[in-house]
C-alpha positions as CSV (number, residue, x, y, z in Angstrom):
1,X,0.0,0.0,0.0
2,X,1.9,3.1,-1.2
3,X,0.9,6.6,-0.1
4,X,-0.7,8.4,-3.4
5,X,1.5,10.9,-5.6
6,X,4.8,9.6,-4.3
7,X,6.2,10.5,-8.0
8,X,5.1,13.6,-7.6
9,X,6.0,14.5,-3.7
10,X,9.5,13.4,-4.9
11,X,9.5,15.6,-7.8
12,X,9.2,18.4,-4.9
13,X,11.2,17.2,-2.7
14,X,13.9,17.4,-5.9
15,X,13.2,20.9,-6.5
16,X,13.0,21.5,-2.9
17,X,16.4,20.3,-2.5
18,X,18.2,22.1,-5.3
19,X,16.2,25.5,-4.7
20,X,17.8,25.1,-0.7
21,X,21.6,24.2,-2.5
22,X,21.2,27.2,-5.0
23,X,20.2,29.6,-2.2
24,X,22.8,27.7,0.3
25,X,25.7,28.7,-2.5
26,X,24.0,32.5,-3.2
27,X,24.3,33.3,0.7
28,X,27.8,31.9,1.0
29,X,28.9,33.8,-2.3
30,X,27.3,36.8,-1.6
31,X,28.9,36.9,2.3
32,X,32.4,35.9,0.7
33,X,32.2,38.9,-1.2
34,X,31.6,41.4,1.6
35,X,34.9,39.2,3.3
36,X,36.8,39.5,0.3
37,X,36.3,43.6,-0.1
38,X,36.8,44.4,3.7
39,X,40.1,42.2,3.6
40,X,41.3,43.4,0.3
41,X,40.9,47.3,1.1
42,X,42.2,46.4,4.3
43,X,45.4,44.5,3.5
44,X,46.2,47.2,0.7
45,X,46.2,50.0,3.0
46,X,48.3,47.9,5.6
47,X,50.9,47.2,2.6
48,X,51.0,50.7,1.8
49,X,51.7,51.7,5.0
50,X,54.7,49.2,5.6
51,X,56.3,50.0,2.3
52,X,56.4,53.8,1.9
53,X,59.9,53.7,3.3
54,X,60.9,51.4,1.0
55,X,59.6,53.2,-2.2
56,X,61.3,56.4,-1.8
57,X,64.0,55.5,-2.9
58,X,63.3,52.0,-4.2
59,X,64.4,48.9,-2.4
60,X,63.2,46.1,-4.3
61,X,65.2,44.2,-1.5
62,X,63.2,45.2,1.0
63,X,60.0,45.0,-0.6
64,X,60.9,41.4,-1.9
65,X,60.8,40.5,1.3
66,X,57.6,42.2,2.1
67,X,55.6,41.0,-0.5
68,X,56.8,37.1,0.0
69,X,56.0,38.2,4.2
70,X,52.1,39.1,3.0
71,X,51.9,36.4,0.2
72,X,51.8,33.5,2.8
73,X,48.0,34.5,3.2
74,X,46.5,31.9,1.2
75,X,43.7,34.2,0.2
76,X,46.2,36.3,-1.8
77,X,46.8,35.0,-5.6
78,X,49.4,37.4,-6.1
79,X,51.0,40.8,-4.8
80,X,52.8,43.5,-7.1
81,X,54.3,46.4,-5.7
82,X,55.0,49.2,-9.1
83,X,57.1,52.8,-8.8
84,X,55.7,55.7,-10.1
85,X,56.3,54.9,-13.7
86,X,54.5,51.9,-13.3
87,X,57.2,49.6,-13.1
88,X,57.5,46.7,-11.2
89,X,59.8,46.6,-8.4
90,X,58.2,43.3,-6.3
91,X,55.8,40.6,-6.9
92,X,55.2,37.6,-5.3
93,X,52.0,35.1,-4.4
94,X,51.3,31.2,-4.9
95,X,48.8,31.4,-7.5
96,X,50.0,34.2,-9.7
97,X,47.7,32.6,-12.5
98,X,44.8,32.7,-11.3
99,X,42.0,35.5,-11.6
100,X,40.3,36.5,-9.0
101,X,39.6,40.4,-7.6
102,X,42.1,43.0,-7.4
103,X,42.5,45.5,-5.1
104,X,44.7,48.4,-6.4
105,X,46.1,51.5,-3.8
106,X,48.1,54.2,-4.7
107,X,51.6,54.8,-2.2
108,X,51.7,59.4,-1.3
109,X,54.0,60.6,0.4
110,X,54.2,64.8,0.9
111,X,50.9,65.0,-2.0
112,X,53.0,62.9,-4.4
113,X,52.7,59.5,-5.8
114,X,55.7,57.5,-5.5
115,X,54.1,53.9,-6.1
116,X,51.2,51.8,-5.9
117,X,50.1,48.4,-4.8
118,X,47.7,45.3,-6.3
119,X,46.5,42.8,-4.2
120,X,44.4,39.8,-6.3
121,X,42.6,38.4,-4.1
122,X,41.0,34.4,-5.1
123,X,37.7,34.6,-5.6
124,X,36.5,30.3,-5.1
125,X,34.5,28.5,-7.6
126,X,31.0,27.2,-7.3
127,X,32.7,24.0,-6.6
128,X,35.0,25.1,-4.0
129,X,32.2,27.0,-2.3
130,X,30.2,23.5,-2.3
131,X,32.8,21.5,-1.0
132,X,33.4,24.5,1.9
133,X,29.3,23.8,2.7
134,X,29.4,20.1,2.4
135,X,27.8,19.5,6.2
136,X,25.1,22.0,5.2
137,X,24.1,20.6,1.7
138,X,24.2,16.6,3.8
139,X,22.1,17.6,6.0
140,X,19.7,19.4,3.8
141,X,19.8,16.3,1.5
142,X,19.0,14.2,5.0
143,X,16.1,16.1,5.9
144,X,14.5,16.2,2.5
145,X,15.3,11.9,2.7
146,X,13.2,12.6,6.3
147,X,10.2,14.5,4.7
148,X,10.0,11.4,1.9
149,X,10.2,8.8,4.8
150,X,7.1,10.9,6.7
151,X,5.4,10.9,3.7
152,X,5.2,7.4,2.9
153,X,4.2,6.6,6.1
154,X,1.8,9.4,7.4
155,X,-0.3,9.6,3.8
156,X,-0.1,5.8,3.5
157,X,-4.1,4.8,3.5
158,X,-5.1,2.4,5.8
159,X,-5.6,-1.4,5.7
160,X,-9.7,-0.3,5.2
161,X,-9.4,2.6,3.1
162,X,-7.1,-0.1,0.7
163,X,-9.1,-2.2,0.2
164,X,-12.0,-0.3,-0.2
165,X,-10.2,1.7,-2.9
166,X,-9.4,-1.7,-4.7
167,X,-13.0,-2.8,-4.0
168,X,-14.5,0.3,-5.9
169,X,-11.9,-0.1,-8.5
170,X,-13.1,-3.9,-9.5
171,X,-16.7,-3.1,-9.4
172,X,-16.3,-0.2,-11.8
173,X,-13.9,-2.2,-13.9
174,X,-16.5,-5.2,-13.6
175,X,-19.5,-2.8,-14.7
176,X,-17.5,-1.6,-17.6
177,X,-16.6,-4.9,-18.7
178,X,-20.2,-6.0,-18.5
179,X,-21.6,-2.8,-20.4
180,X,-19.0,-4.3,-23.0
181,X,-20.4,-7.3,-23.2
182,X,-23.7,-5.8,-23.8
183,X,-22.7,-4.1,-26.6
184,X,-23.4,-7.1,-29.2
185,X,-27.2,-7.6,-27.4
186,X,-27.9,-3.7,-27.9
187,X,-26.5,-4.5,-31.4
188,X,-28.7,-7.3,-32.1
189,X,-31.6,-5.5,-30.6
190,X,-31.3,-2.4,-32.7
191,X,-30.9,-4.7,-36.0
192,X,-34.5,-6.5,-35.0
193,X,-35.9,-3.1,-34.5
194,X,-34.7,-1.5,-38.1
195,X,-35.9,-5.0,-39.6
196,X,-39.5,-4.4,-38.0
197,X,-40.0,-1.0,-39.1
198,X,-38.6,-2.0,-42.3
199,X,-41.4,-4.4,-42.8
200,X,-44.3,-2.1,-41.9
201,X,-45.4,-0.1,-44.9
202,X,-45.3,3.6,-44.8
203,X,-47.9,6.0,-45.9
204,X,-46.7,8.0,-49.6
205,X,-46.6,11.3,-49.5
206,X,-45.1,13.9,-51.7
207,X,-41.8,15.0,-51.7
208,X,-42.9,18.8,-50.5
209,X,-45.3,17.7,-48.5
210,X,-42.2,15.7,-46.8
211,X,-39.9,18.5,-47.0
212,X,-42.7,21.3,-45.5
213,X,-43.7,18.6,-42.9
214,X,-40.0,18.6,-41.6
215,X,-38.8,22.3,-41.8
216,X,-41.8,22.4,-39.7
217,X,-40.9,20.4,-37.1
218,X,-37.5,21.2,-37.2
219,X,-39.0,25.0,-36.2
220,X,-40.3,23.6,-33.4
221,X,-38.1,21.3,-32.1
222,X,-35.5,21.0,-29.0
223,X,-32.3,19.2,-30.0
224,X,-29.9,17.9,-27.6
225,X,-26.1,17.8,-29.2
226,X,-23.2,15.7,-27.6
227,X,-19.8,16.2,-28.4
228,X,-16.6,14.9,-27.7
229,X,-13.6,17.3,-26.5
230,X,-10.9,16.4,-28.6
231,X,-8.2,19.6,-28.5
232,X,-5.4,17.4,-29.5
233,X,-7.6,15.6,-32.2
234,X,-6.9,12.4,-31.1
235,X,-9.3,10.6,-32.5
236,X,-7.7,11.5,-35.7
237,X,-5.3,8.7,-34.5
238,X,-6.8,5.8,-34.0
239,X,-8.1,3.4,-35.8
240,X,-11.7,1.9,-36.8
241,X,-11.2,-1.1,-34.3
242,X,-10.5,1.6,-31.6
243,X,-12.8,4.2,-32.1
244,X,-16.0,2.4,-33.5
245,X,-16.4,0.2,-30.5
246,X,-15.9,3.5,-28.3
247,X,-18.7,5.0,-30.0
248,X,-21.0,2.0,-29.5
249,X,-20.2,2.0,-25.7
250,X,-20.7,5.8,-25.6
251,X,-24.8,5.4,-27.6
252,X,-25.5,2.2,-24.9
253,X,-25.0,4.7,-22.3
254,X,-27.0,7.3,-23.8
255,X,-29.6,4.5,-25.0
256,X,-30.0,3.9,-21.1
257,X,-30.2,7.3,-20.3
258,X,-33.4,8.2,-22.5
259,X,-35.1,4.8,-21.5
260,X,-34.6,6.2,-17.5
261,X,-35.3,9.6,-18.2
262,X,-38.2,9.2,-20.4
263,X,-39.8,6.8,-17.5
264,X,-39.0,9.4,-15.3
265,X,-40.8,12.5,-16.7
266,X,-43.3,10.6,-18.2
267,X,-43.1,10.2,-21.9
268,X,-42.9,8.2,-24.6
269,X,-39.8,6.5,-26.1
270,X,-40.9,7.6,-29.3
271,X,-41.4,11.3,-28.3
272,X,-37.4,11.6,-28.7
273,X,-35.6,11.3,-32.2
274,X,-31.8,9.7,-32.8
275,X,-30.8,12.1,-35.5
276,X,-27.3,10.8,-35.5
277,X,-25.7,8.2,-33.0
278,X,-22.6,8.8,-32.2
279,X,-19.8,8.9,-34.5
280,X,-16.7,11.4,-34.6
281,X,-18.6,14.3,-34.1
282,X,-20.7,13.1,-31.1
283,X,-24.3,12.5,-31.4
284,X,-27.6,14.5,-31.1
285,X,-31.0,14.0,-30.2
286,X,-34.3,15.8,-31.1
287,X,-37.7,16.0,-29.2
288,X,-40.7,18.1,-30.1
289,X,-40.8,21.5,-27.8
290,X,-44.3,21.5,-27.2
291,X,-44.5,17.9,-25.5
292,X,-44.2,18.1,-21.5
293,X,-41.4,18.3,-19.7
294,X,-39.4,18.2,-23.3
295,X,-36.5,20.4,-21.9
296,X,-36.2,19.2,-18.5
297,X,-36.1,15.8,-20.0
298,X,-33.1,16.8,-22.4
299,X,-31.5,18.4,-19.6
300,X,-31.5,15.8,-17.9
301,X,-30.4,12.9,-20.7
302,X,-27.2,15.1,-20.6
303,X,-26.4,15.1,-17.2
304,X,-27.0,12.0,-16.8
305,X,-24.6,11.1,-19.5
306,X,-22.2,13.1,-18.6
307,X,-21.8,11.3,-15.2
308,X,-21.7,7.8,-16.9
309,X,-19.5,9.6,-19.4
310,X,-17.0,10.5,-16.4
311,X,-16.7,7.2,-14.7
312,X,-15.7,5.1,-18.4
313,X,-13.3,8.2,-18.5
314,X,-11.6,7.3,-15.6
315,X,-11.5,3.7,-15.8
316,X,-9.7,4.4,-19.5
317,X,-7.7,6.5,-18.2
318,X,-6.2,4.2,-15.7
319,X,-5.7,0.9,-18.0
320,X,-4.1,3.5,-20.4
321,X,-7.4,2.8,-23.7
322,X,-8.4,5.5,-25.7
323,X,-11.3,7.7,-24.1
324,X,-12.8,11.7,-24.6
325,X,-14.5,13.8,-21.9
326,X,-18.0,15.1,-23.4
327,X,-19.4,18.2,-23.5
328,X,-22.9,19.0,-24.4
329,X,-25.6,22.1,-25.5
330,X,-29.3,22.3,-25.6
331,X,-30.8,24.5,-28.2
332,X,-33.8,25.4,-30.4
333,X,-33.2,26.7,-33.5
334,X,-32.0,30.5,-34.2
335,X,-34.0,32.2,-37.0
336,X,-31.9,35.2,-36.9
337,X,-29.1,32.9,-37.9
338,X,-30.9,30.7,-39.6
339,X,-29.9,27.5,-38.2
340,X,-32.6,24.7,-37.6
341,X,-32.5,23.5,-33.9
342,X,-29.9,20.5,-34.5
343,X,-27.3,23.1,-36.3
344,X,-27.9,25.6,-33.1
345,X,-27.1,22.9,-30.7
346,X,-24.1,21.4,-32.8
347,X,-22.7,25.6,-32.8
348,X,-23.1,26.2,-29.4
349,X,-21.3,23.2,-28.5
350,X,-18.4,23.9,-30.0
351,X,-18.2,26.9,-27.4
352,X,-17.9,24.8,-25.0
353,X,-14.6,22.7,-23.0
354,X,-14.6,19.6,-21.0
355,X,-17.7,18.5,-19.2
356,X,-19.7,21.6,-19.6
357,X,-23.4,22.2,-20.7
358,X,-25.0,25.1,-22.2
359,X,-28.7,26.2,-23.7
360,X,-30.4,27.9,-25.8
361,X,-34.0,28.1,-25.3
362,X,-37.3,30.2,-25.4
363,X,-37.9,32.0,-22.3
364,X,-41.2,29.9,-20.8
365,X,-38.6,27.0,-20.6
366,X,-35.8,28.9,-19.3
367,X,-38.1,29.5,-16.6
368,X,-38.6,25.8,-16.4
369,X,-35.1,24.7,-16.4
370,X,-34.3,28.2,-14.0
371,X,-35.9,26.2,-11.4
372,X,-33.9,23.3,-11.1
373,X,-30.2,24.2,-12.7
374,X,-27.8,27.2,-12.0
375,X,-27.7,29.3,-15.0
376,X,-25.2,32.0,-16.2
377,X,-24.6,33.9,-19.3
378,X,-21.6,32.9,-22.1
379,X,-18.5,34.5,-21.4
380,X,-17.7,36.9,-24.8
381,X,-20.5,36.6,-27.2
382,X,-20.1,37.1,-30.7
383,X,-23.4,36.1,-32.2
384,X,-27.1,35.9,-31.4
385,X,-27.3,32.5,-30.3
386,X,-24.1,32.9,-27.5
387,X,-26.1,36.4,-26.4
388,X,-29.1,34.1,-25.6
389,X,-27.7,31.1,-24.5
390,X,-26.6,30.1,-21.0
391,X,-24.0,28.3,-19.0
392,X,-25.2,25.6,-16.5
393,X,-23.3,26.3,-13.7
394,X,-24.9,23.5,-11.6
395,X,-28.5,22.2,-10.2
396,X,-30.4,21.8,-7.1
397,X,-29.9,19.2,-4.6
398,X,-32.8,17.3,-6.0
399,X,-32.1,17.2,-9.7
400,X,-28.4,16.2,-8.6
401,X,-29.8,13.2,-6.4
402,X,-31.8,11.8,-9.6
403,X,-29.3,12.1,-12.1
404,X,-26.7,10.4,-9.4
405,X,-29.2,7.8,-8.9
406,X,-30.3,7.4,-12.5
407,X,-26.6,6.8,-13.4
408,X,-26.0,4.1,-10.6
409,X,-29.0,2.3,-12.2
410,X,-27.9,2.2,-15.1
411,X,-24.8,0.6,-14.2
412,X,-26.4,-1.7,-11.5
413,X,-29.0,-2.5,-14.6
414,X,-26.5,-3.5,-16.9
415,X,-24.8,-5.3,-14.5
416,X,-28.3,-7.3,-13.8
417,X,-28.7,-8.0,-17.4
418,X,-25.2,-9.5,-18.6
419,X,-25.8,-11.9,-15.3
């Protein structure tokens, strides 16, 4: 039983560690530069001092000696003592080659120059400065080693939350497998069903007569459009044995949620249209706007969905298969644009990110759907149909205990029926 995120706690504790190392080595550089001036101004005026006798007039003897007495300070790369012309007269240190800071002090004596003196002082490497801080970076690195060992074992999960965790993780992983195995039935189902409907004759009618019949309804109707959200357009890289049994998982769980929904608010199977199952660009549904409960019923099909839509999510996320988070819009259609209800709600959609829902409806059923879900204007409009439609930004308590509980049916249902 590991404590969760230990990848990630490390990844901190990384940073952590080399953010206290590069701060360690900024501290120690920046106070070995205050040293470093103090002693070099310091140590060039004490030179001076001691060889101003010695300058006028020159005794490179005597400052020979001088410069080999200071150079045993092993902070000093090198010393040179110069006359007025800028000759040099002494010079001395043990590591004349290498750079470091230098401290230069002009030698007066009665207003006039008679010399001057450099002092390069060693200014130490990063390296240096680490191996000078060595107990301080060990026992940073040992207390960051301390915070991983507390980790592990204060945010390990119990023996019960464990296996509850795995519990939860089979059952979902169970369901999913059985809403799988379902898959062929619904098939099979849906074949019988075209086959019937094939067989029952169908009244002629003219082809405007057709065409006048369906603009007509299409005025008048509340279409419901599901899409997947696909930024990276992944679905552009899979293939036909991937993604088409994807979609037929995806239309069994919205298949179960207008059979649940539709019992619920009372209506008819029938009263809701399939105008496309799902494929790459999602699906959409259609249902008449003057039967009852007609938008609280769409609503609802897409919350509900979106739940079910979240759990295969996860569970495909976790064994690494390809999945989409969903997104959904509600709409009638937009004469001002002059988009039937279907087009409106396939727009509006593609507003939208991750797991979000939007409408677009007359007033009278704003009012209706006001009631139950938490609804706020589109961010930025640019046409008519974002100026009238709304963000749902959540629902009631009730409306969230059905659509939780319509989802868990579903799942316990489908369980039900593979046994």
């Amino acid at each position: 039983m590991n404590a969760p995120r230990q990848g990630l706690f490390a990844s901190l504790l990384i940073v952590s560690f080399a953010f206290h190392t590069f701060l360690l080595v900024l501290a120690t550089t920046h106070q070995l530069n205050e040293n470093r001036a103090n002693q070099g101004q310091l140590m060039t005026s004490q030179l001076v001092t001691d060889s101003l006798s010695e300058l006028e007039p020159a005794n490179t003897v005597s400052l020979a000696l001088l410069v080999n007495r200071y150079a045993t300070n092993p902070s000093i790369a090198s010393i040179r003592i110069l006359d007025a012309q800028n000759q040099v007269l002494a010079t001395g240190g043990q590591s004349r080659t290498r750079e470091g800071e230098v401290f230069v002090r002009d030698a007066i004596i009665n207003e006039k120059k008679v010399g001057s003196i450099e002092i390069t002082l060693i200014q130490p490497s990063i390296g240096e400065i680490l191996r000078t801080q060595w107990l301080a970076t060990l026992l940073s690195l040992l207390v960051h080693g301390l915070l991983w060992l507390a980790y592990r074992a204060i945010a390990r999960p119990s023996r019960s939350e464990y296996l509850a965790r795995i519990n939860n993780e089979s059952r979902l992983k169970h369901e999913l497998q059985l809403l799988t195995q379902a898959l062929e039935q619904e098939k099979h189902q849906t074949a019988l069903a075209l086959a019937q409907a094939q067989q029952q004759p169908k009244p002629v009618m003219s082809p405007k007569a057709n065409k006048a019949i369906e603009q007509s309804q299409e005025q008048n109707n509340i279409a419901l459009n599901i899409q997947f959200y696909d930024p990276k357009q992944l679905l552009d890289t899979v293939t036909q044995s991937v993604s088409v049994p994807y979609f037929s998982l995806c239309q069994i769980f919205l298949n179960k949620s207008i059979e649940l929904c539709v019992q619920h608010y009372k209506l008819n199977r029938s009263d809701i249209q399939t105008v496309q199952p799902f494929h790459e660009d999602g699906a959409t549904l259609s249902i008449a706007a003057n039967t009852p409960n007609a938008a609280a019923c769409m609503a609802m099909i897409g919350t509900v969905f979106q739940l079910l839509s979240e759990v295969l999510y996860k569970r495909y996320r976790e064994e690494k298969r390809f999945v989409l988070q969903t997104r959904s819009g509600l709409s009638t259609a937009v004469e001002a644009m002059q988009l039937s209800a279907v087009q409106a709600a396939e727009r509006l959609v593609h507003q939208l990110s991750a797991r979000e829902n939007a409408v677009h409806l007359p007033n009278e059923l704003l009012d209706e759907l006001s009631t139950h879900y938490e609804l706020v204007s589109m961010p930025n409009p640019t046409n008519v149909l974002m100026r009238h439609a709304f963000m749902v930004n959540g629902m009631d308590s009730q409306s969230a205990e059905l659509a939780q509980s319509l989802r868990t049916e579903i799942l316990k249902g489908k369980h039900s029926r593979a046994s």
